[in-house]
SENUZA-11740 format. One line per field, with one value per residue (C-alpha): x, y, z. Coordinates in nm, 3 decimals, decimal comma. Layout:
BEGIN
east <- [X/...]
north <- [Y/...]
up <- [Z/...]
***
This chain:
BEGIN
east <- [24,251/24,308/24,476/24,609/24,984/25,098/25,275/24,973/24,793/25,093/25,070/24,710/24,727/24,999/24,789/24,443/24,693/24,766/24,377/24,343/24,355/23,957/23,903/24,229/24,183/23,818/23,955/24,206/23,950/23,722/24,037/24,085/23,721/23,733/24,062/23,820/23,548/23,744/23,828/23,404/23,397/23,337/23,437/23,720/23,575/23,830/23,896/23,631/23,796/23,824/23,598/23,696/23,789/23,464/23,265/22,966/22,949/22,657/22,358/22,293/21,979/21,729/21,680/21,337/21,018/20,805/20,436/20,214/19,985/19,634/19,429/19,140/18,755/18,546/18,250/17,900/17,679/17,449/17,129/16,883/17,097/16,783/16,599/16,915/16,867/16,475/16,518/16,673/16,463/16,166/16,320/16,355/16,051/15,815/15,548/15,483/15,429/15,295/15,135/14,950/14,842/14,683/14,498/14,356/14,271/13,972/13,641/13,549/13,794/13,706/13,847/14,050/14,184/14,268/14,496/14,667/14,732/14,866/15,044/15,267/15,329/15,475/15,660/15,808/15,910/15,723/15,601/15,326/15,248/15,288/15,094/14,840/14,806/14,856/14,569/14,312/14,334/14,344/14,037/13,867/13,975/13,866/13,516/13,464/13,592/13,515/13,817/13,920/14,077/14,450/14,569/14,334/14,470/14,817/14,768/14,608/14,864/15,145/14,994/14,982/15,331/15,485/15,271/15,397/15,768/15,674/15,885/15,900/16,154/16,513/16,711/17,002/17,345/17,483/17,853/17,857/18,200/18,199/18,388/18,499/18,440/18,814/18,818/18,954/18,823/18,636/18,510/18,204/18,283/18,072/18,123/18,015/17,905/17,767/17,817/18,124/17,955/17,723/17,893/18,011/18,359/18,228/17,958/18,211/18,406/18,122/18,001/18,335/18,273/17,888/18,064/18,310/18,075/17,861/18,209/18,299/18,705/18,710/18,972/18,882/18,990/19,016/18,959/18,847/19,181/19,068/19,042/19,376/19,187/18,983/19,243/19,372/19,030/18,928/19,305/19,237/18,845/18,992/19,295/19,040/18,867/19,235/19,076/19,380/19,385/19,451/19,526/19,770/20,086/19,988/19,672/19,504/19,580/19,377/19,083/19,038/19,396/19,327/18,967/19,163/19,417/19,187/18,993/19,251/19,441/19,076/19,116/19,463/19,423/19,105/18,886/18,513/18,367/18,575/18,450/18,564/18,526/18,466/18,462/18,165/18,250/17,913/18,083/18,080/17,802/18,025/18,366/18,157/18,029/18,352/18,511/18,267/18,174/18,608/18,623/18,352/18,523/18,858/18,736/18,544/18,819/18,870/18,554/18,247/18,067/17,786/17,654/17,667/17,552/17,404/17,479/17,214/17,214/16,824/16,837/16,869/16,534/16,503/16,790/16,934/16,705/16,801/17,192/17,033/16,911/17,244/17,418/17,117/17,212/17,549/17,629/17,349/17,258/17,165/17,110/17,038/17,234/17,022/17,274/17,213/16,885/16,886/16,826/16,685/16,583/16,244/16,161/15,975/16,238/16,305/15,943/16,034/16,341/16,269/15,966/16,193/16,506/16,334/16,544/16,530/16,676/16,932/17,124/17,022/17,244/17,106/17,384/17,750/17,919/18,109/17,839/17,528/17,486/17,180/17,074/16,704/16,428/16,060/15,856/16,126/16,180/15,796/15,783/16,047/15,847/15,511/15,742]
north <- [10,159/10,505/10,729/11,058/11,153/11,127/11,436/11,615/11,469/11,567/11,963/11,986/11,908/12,191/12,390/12,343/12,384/12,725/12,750/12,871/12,503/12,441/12,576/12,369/12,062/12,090/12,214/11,914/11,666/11,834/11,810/11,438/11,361/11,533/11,326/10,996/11,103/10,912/11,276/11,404/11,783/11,964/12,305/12,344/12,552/12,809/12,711/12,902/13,175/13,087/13,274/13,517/13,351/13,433/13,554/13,400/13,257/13,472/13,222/13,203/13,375/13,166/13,334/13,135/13,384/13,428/13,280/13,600/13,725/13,602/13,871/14,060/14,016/14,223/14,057/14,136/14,431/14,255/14,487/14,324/13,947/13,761/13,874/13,748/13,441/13,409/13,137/12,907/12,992/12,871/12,552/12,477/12,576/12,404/12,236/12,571/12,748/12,597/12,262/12,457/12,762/12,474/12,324/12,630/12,729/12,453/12,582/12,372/12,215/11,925/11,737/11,582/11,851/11,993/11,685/11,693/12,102/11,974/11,667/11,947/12,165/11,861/11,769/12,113/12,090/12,387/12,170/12,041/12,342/12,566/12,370/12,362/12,722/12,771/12,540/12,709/13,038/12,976/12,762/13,053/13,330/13,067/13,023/13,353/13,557/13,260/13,361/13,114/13,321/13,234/13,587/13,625/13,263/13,320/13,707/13,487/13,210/13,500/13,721/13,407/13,268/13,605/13,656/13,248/13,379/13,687/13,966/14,165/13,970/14,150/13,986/14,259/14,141/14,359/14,446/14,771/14,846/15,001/15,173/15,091/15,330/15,421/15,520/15,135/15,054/14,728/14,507/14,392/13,976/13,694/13,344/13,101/12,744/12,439/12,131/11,980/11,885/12,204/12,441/12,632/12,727/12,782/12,985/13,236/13,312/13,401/13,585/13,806/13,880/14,020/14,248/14,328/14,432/14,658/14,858/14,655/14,584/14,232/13,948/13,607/13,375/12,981/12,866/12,513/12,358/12,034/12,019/12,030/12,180/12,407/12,743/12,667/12,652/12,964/13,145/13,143/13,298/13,612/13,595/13,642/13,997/14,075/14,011/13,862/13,561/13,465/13,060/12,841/12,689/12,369/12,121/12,081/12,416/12,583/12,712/12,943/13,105/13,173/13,335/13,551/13,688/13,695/13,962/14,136/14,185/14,349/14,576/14,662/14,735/14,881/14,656/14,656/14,239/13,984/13,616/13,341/12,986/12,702/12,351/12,123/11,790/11,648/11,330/11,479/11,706/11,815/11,841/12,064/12,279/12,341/12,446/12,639/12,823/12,903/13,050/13,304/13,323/13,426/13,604/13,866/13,972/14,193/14,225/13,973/13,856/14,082/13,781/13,356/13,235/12,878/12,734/12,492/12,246/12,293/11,934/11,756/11,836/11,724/11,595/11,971/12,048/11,820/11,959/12,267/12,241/12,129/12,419/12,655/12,526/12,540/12,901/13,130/13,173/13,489/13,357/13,133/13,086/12,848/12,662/12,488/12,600/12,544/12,205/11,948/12,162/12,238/12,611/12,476/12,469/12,846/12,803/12,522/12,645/13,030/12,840/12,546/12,785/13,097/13,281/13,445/13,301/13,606/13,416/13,203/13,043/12,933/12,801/12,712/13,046/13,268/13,539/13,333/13,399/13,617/13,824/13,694/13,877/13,806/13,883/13,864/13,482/13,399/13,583/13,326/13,062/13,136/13,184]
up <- [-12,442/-12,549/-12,290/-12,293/-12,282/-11,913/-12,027/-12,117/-11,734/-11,578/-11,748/-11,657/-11,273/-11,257/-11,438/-11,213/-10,879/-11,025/-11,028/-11,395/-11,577/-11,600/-11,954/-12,040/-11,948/-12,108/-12,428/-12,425/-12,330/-12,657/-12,883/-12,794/-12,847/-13,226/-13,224/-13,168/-13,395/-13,715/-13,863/-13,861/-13,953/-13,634/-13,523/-13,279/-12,980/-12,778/-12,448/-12,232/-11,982/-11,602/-11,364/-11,104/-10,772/-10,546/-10,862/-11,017/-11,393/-11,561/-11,627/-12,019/-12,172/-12,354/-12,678/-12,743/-12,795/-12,482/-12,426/-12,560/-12,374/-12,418/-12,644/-12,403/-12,522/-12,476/-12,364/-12,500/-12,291/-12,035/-12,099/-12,322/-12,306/-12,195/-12,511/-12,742/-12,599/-12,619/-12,883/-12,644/-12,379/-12,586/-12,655/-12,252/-12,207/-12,460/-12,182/-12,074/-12,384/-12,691/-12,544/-12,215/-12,508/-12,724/-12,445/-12,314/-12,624/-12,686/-12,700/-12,397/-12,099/-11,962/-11,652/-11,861/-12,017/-11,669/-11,584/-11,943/-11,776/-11,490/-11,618/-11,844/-11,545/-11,323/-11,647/-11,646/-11,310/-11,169/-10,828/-10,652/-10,496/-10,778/-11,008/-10,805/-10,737/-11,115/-11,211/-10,950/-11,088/-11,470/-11,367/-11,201/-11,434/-11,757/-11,600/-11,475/-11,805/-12,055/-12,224/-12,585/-12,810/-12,865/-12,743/-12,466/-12,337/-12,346/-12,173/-11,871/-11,869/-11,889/-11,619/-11,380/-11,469/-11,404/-11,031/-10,964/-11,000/-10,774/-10,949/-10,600/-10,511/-10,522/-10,785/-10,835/-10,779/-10,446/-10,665/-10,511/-10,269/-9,966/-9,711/-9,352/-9,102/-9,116/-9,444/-9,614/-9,919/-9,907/-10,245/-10,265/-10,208/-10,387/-10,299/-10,582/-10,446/-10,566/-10,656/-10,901/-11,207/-11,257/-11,411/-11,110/-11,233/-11,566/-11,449/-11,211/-11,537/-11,688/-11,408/-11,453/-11,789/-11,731/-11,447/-11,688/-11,924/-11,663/-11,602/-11,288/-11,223/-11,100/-10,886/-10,945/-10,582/-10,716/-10,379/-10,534/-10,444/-10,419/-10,875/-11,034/-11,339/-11,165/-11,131/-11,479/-11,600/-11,366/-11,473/-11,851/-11,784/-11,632/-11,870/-12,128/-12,014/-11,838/-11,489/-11,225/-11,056/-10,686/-10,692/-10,443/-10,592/-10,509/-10,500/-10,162/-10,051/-9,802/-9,961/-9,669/-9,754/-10,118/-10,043/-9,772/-10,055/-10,291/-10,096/-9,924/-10,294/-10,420/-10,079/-10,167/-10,535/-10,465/-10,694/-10,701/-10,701/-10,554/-10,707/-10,524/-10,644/-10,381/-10,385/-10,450/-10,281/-10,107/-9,999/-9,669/-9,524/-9,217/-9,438/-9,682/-9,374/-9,171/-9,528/-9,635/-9,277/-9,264/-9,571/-9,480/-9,138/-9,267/-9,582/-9,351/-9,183/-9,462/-9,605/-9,520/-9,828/-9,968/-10,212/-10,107/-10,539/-10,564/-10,870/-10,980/-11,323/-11,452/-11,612/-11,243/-11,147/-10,756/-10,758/-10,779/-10,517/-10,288/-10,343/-10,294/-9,971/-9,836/-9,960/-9,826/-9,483/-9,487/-9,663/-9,626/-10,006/-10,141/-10,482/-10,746/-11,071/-11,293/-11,557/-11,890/-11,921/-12,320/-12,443/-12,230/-11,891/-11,816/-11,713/-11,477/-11,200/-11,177/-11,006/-10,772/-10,676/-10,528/-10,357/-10,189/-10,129/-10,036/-10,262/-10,567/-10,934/-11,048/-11,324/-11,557/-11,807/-12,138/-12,356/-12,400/-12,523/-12,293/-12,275/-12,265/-11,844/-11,882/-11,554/-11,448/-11,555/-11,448/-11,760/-12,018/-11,879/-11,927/-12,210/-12,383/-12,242/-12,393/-12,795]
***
């Protein structure tokens, strides 16, 4: 075994009781290493200087390049959206355009013309009720006016659609701050629910960058701490429109806590909408209520919520409904935000859905690109429908 000189041991104990023999005895051990290496080429380092008694070594700098900050979109203007989209909207809603046009068209209806009517409308998801309703009055307004020609048909079907999805209801989004008696500034707070699975975090990004576009200054609040995905997925939304993020440290945070910063940081920094994303985990009706009731609880002691959004997926049909209803209960919804509405969905359930909820439809979203959240509007909507 190779040892070093007790000579050399001896020198470098009286050197560390002298306190200066650190860098020495690591330079010696270094030499005898290059000594073992079987004569490689490597570069003899000087022995490193000792550090003050009571001072601190400085840490060393990483040289490597920072992360660059993600590049800021500017996301498409909101007015008009719904007619950019119109192609889309026709594909969802194909049993209420071409097919019910084409019946309604024939020179005579017959009975069972009527049921092929209603068969498309129960297809399309519009309801029961609606359907119903529907069916009555082009039957009445078909009889009475005697009405065949293509245009005159689909000016009946479109005047009835749009009185079905009563456009008196209020469908504006309440974004407006206010101010507290004492003179505080106070954002204007939305809570986005619904359940995991539909979109809902997807949705409040998007739902940043329409308020972006409209000139609003936004905080996003990933109070859905239950996801381990959900405030990365929520962080690089606002990263991309330069909107900040409140989000725990940690997974299974309170989501009470995060909702409460979220809002008081759009109080402090005097910021106009406060989104706040929640959890969607239906496993447990009373969980999902006590969560859901404390985060308005604690949220409104800075500024109570001024919109409670639903989000619903269009292609679940009752089963959405159902989900729907739960959430109505629980939160106090001011609004519905209709998701993947392209493809598959029928346009049916926009219907079906303001009837059952009592609500009105203020978002629809009819594709997968970061500006294809549309705000809801009556006529353009049936409009799409009918091609």
């Amino acid at each position: 075994m190779n040892e070093l000189p007790w000579i050399e041991i001896i020198s470098v104990v009286v050197a560390l009781a002298g306190g200066g023999g650190i860098g020495l005895l690591a330079a010696r051990r270094r030499r005898h290493t290059q000594d073992q290496g079987g004569g490689q080429a490597t570069v003899e380092r000087e022995p490193e200087a000792a550090a003050e008694p009571g001072t601190v070594a400085e840490p060393e700098v990483s040289t490597s390049p920072a992360r660059e900050a993600p590049t800021v979109e500017t996301p498409a203007p909101t007015a008009g959206r719904l007619v950019r989209l119109r192609d889309r909207l026709a594909r969802s809603g194909s049993p209420l355009g071409a097919r019910l046009l084409s019946v309604l068209s024939r020179d005579s209806l017959t009975e069972d013309d009527w049921d092929e009517i209603e068969e498309e409308l129960l297809l399309a998801d519009v309801g029961a009720g609606p359907t119903t309703e529907l069916l009555e009055a082009l039957r009445t307004k078909v009889r009475v006016l005697g009405v065949r020609e293509p245009a005159a048909v689909r000016d009946l079907l479109r005047s009835e659609l749009v009185a079905l999805l009563d456009p008196a209801l209020d469908r504006t989004l309440r974004t407006e701050p206010t101010t507290a008696e004492d003179g505080t500034h106070l954002p204007a707070v939305t809570l986005v629910v619904g359940v995991n699975g539909t979109g809902k975090t997807t949705t409040v990004g998007k739902l940043a960058r329409v308020l972006v576009a409209d000139g609003r200054s936004v905080v996003l609040g990933a109070a859905d701490t239950f996801r381990a995905a959900a405030a990365d997925q929520l962080t690089t939304w606002g990263d991309r429109v330069g909107v900040p993020t409140v989000r725990s440290d940690r997974e299974g945070a309170d989501p009470a806590s995060v909702a409460f910063e979220a809002v008081a940081r759009g109080r402090d920094e005097k910021i106009d909408v406060v989104l706040v994303d929640t959890a969607g985990r239906l496993q447990n009706k009373a969980g999902l209520m006590d969560e859901l009731g404390k985060i308005v609880r604690v949220s409104s002691k800075v500024a109570a919520p001024s919109e409670v959004l639903l989000v619903l997926d269009a292609t679940t049909g009752q089963n959405g409904l159902s989900q729907a209803r739960v959430f109505a209960e629980v939160a106090g919804v001011t609004g519905i935000v209709l998701t993947k509405l392209d493809g598959t969905a029928k346009g049916g359930i926009v219907v079906q859905v303001q009837r059952e909820l009592g609500v009105p439809v203020k978002l629809i979203g009819l594709g997968e690109g970061p500006d294809d959240l549309a705000p809801f509007d009556v006529e353009e909507f049936v409009d799409g429908i009918l091609g």
